[in-house]
Backbone of each chain as ProteinMPNN parsed JSONL, in Angstrom:
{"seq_chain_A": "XXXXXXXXXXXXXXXXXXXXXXXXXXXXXXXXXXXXXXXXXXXXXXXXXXXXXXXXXXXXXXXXXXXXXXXXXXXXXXXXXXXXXXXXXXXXXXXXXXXXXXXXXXX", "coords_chain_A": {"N_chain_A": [[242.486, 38.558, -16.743], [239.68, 38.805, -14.409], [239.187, 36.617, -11.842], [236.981, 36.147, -10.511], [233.317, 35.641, -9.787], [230.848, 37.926, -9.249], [227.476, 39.54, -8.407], [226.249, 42.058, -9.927], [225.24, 44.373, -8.278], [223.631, 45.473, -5.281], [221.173, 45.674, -2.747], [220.816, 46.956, 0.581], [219.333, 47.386, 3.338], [220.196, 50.577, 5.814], [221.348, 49.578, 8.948], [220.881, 46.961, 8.476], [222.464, 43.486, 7.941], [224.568, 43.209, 5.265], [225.301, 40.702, 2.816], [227.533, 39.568, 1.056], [227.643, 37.62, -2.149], [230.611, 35.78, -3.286], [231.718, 33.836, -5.937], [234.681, 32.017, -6.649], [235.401, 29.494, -8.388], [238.017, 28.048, -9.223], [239.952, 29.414, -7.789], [243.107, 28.393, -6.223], [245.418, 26.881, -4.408], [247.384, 28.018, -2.851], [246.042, 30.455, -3.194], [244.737, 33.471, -1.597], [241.667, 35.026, -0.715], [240.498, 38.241, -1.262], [238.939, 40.747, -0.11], [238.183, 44.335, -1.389], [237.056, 47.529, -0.879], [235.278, 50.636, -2.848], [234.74, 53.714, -2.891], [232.581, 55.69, -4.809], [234.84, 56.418, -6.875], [237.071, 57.174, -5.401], [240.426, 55.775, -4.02], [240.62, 52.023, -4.199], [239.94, 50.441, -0.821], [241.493, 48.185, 1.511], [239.526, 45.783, 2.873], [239.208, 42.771, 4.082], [240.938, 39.587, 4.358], [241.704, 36.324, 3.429], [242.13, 32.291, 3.603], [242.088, 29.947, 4.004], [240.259, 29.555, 6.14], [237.301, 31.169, 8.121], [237.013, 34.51, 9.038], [237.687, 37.632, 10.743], [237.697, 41.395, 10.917], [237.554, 44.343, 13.049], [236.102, 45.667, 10.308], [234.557, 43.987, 9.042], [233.23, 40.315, 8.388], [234.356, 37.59, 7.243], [233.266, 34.916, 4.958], [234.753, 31.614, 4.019], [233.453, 28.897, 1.833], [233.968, 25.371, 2.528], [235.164, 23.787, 0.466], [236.581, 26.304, -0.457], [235.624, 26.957, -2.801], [233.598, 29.5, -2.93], [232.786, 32.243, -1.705], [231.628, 34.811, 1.089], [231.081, 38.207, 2.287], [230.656, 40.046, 4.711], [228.498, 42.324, 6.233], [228.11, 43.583, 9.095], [225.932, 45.591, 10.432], [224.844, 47.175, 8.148], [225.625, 50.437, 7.329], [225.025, 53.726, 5.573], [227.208, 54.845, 4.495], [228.383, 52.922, 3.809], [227.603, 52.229, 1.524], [229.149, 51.435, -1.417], [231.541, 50.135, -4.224], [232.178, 46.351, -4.058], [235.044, 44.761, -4.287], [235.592, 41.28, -4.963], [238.693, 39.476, -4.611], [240.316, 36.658, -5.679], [243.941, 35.154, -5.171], [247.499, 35.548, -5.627], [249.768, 37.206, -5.293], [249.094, 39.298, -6.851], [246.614, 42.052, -7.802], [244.135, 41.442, -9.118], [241.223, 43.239, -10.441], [238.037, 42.755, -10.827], [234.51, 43.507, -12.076], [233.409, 44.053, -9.904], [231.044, 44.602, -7.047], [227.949, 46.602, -6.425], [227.101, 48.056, -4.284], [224.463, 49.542, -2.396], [223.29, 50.633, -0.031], [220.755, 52.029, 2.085], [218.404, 53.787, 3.716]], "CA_chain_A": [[241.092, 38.799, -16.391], [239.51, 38.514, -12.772], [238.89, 35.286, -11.8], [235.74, 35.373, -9.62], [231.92, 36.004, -10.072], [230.027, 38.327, -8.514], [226.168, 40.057, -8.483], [226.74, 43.699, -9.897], [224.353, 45.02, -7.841], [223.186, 44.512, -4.258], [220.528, 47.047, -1.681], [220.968, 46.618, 2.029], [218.431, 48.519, 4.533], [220.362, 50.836, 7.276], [221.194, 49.103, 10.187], [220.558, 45.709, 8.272], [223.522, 42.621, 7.51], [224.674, 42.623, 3.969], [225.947, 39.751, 2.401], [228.574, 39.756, -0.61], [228.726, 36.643, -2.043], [231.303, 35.447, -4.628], [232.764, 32.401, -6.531], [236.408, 31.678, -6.953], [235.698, 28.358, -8.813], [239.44, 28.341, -10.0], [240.833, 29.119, -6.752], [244.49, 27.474, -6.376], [245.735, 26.023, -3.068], [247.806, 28.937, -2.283], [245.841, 31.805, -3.642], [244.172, 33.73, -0.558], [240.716, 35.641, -1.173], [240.774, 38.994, -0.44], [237.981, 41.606, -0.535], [238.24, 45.561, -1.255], [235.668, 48.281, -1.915], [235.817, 51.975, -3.648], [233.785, 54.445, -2.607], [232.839, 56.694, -5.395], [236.168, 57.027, -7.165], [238.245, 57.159, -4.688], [241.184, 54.173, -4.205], [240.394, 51.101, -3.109], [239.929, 50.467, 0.634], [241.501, 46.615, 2.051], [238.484, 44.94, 3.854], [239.244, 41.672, 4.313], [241.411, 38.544, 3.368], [241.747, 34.781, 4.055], [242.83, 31.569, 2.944], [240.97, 28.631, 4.651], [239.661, 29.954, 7.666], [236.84, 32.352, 8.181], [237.93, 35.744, 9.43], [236.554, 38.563, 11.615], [237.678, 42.127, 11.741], [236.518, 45.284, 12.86], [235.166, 46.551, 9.543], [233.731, 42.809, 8.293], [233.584, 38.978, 8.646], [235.156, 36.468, 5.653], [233.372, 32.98, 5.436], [234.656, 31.066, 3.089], [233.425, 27.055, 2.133], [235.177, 24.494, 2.55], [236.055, 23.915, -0.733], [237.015, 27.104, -1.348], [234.794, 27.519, -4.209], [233.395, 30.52, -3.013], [232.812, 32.973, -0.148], [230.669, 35.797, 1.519], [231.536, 39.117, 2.842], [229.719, 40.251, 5.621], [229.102, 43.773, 6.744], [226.947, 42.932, 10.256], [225.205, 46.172, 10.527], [225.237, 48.35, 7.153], [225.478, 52.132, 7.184], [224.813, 54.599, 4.865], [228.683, 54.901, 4.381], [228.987, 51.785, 3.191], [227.699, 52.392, -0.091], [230.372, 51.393, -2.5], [231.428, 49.159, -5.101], [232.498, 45.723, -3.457], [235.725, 43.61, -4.881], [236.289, 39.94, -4.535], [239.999, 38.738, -5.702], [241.626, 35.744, -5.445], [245.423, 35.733, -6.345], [248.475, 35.211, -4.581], [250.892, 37.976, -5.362], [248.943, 40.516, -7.374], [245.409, 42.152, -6.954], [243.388, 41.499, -10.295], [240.22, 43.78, -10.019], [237.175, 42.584, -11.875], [233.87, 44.425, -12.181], [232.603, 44.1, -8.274], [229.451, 44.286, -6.518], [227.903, 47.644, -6.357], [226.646, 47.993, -2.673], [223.86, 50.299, -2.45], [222.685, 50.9, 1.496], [219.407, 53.167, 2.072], [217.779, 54.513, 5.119]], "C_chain_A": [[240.816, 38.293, -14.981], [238.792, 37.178, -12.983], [237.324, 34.787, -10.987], [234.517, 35.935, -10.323], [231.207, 36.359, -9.224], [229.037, 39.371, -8.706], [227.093, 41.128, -8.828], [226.171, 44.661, -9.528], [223.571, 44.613, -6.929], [222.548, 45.813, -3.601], [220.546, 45.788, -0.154], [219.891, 47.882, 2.507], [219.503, 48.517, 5.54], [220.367, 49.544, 7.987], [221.379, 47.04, 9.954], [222.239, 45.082, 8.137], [223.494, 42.782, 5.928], [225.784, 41.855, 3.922], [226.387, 39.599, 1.593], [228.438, 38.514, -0.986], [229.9, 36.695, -3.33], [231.626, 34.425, -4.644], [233.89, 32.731, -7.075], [236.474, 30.176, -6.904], [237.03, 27.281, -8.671], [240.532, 28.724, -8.691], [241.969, 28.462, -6.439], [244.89, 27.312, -4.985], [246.326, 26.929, -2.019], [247.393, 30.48, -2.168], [244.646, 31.861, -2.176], [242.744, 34.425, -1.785], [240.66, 36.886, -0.377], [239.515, 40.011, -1.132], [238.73, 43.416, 0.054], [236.841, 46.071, -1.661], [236.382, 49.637, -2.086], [234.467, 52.216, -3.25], [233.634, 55.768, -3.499], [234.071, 57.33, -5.834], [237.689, 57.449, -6.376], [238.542, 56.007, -4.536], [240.705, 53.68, -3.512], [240.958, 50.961, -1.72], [239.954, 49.018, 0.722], [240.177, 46.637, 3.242], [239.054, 43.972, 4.36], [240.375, 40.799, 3.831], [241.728, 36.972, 4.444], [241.606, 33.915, 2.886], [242.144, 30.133, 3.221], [239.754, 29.088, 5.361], [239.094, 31.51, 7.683], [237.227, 33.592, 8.973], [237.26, 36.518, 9.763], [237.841, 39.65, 11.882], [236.994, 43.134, 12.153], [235.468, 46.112, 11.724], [234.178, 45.052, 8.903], [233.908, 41.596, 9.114], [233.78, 38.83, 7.191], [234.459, 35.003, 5.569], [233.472, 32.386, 3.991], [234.305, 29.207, 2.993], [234.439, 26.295, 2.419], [235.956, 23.891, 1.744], [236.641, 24.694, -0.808], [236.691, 27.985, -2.74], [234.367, 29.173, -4.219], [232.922, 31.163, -1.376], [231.789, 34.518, 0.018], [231.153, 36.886, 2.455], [230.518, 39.601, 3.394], [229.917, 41.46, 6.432], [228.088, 43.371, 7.885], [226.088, 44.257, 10.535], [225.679, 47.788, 9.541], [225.144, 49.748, 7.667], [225.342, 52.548, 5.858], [226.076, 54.868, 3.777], [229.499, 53.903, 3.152], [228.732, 51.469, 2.006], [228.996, 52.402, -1.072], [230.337, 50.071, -3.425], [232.719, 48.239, -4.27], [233.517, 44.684, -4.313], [236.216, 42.055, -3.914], [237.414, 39.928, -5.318], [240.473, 37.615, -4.907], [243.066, 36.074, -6.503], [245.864, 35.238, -4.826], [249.669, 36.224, -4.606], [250.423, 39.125, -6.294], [247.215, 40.54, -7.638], [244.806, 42.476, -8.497], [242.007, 42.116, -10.442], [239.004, 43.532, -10.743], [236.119, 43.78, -11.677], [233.617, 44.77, -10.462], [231.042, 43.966, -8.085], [228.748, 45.72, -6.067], [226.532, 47.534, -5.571], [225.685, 49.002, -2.523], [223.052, 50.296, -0.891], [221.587, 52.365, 1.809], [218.964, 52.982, 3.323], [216.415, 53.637, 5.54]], "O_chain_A": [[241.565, 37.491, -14.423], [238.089, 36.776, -13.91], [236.769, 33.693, -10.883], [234.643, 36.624, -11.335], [230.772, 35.573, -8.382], [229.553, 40.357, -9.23], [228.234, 41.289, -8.395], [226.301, 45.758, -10.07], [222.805, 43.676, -7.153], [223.108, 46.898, -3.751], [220.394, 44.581, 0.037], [219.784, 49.017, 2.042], [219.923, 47.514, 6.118], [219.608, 48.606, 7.742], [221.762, 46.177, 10.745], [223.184, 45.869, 8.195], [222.454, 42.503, 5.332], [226.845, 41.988, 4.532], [225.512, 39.334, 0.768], [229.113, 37.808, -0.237], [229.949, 37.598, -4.165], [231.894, 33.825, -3.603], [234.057, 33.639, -7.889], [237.097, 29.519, -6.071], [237.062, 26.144, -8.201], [241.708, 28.362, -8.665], [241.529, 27.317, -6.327], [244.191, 28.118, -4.369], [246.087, 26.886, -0.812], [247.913, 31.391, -1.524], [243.963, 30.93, -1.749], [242.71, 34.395, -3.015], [240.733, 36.872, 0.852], [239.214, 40.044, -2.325], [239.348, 43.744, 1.067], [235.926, 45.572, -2.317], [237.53, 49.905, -1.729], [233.469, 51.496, -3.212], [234.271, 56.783, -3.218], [234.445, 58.433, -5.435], [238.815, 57.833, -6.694], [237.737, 55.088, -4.691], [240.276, 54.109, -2.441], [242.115, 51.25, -1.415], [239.002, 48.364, 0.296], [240.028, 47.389, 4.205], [239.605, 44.309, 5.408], [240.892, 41.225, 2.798], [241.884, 36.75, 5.644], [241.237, 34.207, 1.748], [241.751, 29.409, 2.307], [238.559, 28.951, 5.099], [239.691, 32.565, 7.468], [238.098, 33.266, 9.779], [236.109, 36.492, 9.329], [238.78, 39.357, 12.621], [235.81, 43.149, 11.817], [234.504, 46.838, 11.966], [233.11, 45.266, 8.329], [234.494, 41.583, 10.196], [233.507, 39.585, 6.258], [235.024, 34.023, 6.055], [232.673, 32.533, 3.067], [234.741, 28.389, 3.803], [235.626, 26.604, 2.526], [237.096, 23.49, 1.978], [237.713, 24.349, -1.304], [237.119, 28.958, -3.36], [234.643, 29.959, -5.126], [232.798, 30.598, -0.289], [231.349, 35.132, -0.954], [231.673, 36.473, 3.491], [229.454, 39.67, 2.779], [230.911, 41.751, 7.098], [227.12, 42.737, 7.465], [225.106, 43.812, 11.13], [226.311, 48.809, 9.814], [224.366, 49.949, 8.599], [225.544, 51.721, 4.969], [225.955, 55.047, 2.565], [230.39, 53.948, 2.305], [229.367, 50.631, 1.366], [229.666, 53.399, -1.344], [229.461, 49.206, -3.432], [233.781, 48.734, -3.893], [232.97, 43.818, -4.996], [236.806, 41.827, -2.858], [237.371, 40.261, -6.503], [240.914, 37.635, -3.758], [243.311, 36.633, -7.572], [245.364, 34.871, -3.763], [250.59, 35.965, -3.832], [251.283, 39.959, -6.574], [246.541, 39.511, -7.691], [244.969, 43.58, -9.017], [241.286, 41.142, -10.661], [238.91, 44.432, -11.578], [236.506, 44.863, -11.239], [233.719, 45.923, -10.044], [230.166, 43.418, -8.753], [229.208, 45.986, -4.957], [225.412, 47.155, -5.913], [226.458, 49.959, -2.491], [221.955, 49.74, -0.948], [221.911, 53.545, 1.673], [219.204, 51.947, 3.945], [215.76, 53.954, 6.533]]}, "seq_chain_B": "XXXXXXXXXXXXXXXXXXXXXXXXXXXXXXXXXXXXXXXXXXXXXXXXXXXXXXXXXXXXXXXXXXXXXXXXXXXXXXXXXXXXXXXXXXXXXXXXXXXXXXXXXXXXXX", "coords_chain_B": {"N_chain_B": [[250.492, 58.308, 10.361], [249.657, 56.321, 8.234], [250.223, 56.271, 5.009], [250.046, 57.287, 0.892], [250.496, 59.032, -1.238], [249.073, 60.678, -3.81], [250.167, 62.978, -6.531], [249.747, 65.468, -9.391], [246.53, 65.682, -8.477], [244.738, 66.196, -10.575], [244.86, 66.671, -13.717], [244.888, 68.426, -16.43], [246.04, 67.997, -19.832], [248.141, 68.096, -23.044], [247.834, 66.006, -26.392], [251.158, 64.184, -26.471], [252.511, 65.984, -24.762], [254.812, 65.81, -22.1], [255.086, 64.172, -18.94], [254.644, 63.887, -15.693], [253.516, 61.655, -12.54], [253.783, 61.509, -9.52], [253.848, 59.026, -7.001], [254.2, 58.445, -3.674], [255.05, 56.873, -0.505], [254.683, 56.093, 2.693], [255.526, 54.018, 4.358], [257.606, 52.001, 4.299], [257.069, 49.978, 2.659], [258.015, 47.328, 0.06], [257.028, 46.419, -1.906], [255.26, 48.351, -4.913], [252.518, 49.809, -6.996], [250.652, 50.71, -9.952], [247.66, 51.604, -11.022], [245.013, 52.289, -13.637], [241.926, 52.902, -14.265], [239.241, 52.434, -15.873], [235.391, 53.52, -17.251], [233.635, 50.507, -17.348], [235.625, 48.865, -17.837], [237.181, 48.299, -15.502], [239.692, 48.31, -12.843], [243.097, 48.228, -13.778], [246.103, 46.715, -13.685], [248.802, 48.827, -14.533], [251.859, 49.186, -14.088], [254.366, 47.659, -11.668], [256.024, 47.446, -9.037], [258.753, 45.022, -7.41], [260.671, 46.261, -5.654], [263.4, 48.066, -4.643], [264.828, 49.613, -7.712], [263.84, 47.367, -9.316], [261.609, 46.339, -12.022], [258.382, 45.766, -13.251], [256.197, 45.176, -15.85], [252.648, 45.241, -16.119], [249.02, 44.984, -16.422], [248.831, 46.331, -18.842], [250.706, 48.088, -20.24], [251.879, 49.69, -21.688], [252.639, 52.725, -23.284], [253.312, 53.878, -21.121], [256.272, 54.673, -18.806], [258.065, 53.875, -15.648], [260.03, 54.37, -12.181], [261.949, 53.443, -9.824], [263.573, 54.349, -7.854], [264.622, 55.079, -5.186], [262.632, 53.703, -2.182], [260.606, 54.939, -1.185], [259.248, 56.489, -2.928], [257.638, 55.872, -6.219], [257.456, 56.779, -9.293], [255.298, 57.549, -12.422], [255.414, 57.44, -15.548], [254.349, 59.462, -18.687], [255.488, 59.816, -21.986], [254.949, 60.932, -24.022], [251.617, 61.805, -23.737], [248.844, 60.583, -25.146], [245.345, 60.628, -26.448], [243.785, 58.478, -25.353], [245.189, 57.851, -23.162], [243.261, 59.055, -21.587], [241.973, 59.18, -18.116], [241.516, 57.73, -14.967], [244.074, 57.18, -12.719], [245.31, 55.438, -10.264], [247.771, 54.827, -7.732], [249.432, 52.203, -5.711], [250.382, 50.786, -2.692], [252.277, 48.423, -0.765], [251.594, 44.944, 0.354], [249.567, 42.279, -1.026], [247.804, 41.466, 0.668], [246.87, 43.926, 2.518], [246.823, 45.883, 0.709], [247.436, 49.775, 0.025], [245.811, 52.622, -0.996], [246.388, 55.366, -3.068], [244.786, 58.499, -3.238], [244.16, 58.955, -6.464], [244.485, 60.097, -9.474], [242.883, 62.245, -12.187], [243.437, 62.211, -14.782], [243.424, 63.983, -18.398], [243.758, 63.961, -21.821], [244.495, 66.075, -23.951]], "CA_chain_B": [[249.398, 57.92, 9.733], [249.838, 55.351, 6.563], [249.613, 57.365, 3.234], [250.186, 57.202, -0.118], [250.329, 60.582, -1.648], [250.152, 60.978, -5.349], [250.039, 64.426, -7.084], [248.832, 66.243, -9.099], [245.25, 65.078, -8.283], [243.696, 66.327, -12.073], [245.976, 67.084, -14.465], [244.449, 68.081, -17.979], [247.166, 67.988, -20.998], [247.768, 67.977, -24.57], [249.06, 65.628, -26.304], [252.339, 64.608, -26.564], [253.607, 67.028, -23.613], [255.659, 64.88, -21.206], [254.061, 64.269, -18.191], [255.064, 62.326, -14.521], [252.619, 61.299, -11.559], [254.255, 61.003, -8.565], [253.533, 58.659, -5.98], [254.764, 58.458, -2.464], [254.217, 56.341, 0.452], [255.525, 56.735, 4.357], [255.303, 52.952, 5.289], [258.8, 51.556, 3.739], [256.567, 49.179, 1.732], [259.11, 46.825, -1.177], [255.745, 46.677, -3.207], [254.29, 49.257, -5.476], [252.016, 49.878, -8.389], [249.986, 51.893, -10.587], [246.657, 50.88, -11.57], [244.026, 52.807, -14.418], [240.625, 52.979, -14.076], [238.259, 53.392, -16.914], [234.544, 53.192, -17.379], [233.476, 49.514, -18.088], [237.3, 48.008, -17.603], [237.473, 48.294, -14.043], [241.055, 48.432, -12.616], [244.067, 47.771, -14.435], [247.533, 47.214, -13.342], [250.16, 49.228, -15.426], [253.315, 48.36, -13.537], [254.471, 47.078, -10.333], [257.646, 46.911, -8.768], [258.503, 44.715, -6.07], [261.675, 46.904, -4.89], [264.159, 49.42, -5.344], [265.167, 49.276, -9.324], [262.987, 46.27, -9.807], [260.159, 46.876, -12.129], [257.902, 44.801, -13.959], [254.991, 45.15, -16.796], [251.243, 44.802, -15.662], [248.508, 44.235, -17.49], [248.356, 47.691, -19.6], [252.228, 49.097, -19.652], [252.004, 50.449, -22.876], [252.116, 54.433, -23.304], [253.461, 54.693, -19.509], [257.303, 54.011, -17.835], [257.737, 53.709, -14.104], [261.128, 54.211, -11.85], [261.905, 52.945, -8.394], [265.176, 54.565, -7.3], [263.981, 54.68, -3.616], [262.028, 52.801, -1.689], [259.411, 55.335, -1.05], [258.822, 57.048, -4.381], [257.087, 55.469, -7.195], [256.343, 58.03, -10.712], [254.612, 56.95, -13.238], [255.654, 58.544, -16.517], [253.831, 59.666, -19.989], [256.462, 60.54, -22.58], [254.09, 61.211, -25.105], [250.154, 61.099, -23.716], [247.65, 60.194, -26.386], [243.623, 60.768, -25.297], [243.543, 56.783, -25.088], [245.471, 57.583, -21.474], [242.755, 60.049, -20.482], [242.043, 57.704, -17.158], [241.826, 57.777, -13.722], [245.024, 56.277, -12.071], [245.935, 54.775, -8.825], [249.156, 54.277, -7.126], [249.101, 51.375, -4.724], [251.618, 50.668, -2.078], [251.503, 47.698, -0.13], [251.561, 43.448, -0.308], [248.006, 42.205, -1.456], [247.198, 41.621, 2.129], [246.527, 45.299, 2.949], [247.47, 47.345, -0.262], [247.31, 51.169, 0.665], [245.483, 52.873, -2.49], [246.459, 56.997, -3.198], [243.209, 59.029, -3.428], [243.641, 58.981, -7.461], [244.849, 61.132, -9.881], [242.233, 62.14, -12.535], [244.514, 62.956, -16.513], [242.523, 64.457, -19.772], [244.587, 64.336, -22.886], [243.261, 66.417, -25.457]], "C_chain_B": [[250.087, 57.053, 8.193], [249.515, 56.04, 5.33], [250.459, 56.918, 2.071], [249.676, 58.699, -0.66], [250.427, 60.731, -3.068], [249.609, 62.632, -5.715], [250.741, 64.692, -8.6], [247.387, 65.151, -9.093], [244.357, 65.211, -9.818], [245.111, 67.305, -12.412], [245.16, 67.032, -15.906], [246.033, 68.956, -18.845], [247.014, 67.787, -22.19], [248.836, 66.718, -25.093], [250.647, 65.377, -26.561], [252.965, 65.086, -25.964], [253.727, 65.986, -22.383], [254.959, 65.139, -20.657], [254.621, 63.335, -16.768], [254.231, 62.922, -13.472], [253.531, 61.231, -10.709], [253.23, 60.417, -7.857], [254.596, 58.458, -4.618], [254.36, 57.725, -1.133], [255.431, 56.13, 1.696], [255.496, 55.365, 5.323], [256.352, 51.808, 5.005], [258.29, 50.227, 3.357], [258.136, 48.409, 0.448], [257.823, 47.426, -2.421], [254.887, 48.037, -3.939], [253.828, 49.111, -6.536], [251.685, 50.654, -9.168], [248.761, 50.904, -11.32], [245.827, 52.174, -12.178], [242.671, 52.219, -14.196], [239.758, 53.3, -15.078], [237.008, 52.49, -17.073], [234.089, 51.857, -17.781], [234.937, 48.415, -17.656], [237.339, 48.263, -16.46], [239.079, 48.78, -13.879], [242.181, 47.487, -13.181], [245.061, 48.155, -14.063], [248.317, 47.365, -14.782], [251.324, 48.476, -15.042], [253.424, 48.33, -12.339], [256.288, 47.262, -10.382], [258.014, 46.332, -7.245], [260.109, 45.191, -5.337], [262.006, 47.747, -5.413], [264.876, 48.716, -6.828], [264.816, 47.855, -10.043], [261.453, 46.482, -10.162], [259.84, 45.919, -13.03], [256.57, 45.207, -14.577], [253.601, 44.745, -15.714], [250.461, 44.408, -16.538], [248.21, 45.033, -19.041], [249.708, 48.487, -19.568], [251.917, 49.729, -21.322], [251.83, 51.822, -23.031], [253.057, 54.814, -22.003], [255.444, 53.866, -19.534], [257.08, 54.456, -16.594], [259.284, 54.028, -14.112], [260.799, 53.937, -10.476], [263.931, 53.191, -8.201], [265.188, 54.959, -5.864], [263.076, 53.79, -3.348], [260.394, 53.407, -1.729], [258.608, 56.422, -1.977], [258.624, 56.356, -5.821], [256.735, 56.249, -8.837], [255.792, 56.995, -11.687], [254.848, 58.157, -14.035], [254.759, 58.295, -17.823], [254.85, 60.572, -21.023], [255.782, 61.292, -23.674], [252.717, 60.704, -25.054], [249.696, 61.22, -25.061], [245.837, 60.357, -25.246], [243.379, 59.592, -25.005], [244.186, 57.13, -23.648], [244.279, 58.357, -20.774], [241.902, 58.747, -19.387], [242.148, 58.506, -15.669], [243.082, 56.816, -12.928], [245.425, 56.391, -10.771], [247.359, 54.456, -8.485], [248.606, 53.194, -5.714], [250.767, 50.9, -3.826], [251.502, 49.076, -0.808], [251.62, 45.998, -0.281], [249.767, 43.855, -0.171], [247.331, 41.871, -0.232], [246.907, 42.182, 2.684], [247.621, 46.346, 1.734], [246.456, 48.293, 0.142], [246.926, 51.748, -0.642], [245.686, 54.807, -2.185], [245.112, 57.011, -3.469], [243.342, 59.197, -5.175], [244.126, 60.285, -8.314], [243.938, 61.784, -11.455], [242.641, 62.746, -13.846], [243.206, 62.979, -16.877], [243.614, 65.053, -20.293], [243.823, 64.881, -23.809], [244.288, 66.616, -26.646]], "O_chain_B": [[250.919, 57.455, 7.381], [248.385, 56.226, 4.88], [251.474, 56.244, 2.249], [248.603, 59.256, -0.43], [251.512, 60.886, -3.629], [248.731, 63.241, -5.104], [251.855, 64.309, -8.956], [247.331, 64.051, -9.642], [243.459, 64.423, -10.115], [245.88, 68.087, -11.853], [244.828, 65.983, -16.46], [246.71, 69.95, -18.582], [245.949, 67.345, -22.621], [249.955, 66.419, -24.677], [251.353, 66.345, -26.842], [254.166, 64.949, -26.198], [252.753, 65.464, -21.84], [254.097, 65.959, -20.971], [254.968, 62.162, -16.907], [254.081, 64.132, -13.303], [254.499, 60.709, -11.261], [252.07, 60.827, -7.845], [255.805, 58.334, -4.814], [253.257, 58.03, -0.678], [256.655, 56.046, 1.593], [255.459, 55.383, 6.553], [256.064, 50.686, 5.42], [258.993, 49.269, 3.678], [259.103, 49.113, 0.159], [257.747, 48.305, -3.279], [253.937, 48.574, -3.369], [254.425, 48.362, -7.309], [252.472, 51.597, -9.256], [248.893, 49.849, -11.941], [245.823, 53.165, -11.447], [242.503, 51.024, -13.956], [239.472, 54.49, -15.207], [237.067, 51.26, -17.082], [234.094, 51.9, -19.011], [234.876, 47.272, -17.202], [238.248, 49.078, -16.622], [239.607, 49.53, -14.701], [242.185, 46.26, -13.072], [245.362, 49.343, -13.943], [248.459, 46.58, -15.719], [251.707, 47.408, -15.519], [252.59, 48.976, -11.705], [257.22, 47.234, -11.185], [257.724, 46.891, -6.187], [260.624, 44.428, -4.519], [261.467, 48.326, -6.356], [265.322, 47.574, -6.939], [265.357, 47.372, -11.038], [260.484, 46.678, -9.428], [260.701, 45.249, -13.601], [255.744, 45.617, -13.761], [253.687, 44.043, -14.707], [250.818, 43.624, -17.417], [247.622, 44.583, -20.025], [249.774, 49.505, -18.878], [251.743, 50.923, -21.08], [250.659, 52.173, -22.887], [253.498, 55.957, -21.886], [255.759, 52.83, -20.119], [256.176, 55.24, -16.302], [259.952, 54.066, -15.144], [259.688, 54.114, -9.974], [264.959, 52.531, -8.352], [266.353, 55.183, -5.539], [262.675, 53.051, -4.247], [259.368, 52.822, -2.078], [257.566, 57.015, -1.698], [259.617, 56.349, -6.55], [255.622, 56.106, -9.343], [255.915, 55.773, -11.604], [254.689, 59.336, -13.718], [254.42, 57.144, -18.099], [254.986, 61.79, -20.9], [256.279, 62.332, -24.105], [252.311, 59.751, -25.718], [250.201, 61.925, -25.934], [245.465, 60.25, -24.077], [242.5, 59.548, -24.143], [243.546, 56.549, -22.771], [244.223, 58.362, -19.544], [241.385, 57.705, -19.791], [242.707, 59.568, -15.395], [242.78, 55.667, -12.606], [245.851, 57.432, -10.27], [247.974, 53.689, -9.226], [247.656, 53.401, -4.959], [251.892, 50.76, -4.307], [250.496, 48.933, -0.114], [251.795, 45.774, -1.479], [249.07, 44.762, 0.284], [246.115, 42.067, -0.221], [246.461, 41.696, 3.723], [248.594, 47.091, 1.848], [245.282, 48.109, 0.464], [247.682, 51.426, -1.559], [245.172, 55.386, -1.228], [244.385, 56.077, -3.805], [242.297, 59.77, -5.483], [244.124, 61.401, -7.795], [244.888, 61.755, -12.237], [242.176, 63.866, -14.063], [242.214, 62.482, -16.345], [244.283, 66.002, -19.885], [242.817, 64.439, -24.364], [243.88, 66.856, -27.782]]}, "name": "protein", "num_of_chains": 2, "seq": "XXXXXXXXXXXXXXXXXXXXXXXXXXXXXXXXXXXXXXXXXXXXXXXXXXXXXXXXXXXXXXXXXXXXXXXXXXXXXXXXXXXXXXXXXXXXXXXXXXXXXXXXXXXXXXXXXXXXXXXXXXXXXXXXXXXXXXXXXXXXXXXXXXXXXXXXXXXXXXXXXXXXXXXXXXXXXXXXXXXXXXXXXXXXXXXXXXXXXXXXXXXXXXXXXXXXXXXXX"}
């Protein structure tokens, strides 16, 4: 079973920042956090991933605490596009998919 | 370009009539998978293999075998579907640091 916790349902305004968050309580020392999304049935798309240290690329940012406990995916100026359903996983060698966060972006 | 190719894309069947998915991917990846999709259950790995003739159970192998006799061909087999597989399945290619997901292949066993 997936190990983290996250909202199943999030609206962003166009143009606006949305913010994912999730918990990965349970987190293990070596396990990275890695975010995907699905866009309407089609395969998941890699976003993101990191391990300590917050992370920046072109399609997101990564910040995770400093525990580790839990972390926030950051789209800096939503689109329309970006409607999809949003996965957090931690893991270290295989990609456990729980329910996600189902991203809803409007005009 | 990075791909993962599986085919056929919708496949309806009866059951019982053999059945294999290919997948394919153009980025000499070790890692591959196969993951199901169904309403409510999110994504589920079937099987994985992290090389050539190295395969291993997921979380749902039951009903399905796999082969890995190249590097860059993955199938996913049904020797005998049942409507319990009708499912959307994924091939994934890739470490978990940027797995590459096929666009999906969409079975109905009747």
């Amino acid at each position: 079973d997936a190990k983290t916790t996250q909202p199943p349902s999030m609206d962003c305004a166009e143009g606006r920042a949305a913010n994912l968050p999730c918990n990965h309580s349970t987190i293990s020392g070596n396990e990275y956090v890695y975010w995907y999304r699905q866009i309407h049935s089609q395969g998941p798309q890699y976003i993101i991933h990191g391990l300590k240290n917050n992370e920046t690329n072109e399609m997101a940012s990564l910040i995770i605490t400093e525990d580790r406990k839990s972390s926030t995916l950051i789209l800096p100026h939503a689109t329309l596009r970006d409607t999809a359903v949003y996965y957090c996983i931690d893991g270290y060698s295989t990609l456990t998919f729980g329910k996600g966060t189902m991203l809803l972006v409007s005009p | 370009e990075a791909q993962v190719t599986q085919n056929p894309r919708y496949l309806i069947t009866v059951t019982g009539k053999k059945l294999t998915v290919t997948c394919s991917q153009n980025m000499n990846h070790e890692y591959m998978s196969w993951y199901r999709q169904d309403p409510g259950l999110g994504l589920r790995q079937i099987y994985y293999s992290m090389n050539v003739e190295v395969t291993d159970k997921g979380d749902v192998p039951e009903g399905y075998k796999v082969s890995r006799k190249e590097k860059r061909n993955f199938p996913l087999i049904l020797e005998s579907p049942s409507p319990n597989q009708t499912s959307l399945y994924f091939c994934a290619s890739g470490p978990d640091t940027e797995a590459f997901f096929g666009q999906g292949t969409r079975l109905t066993v009747v």
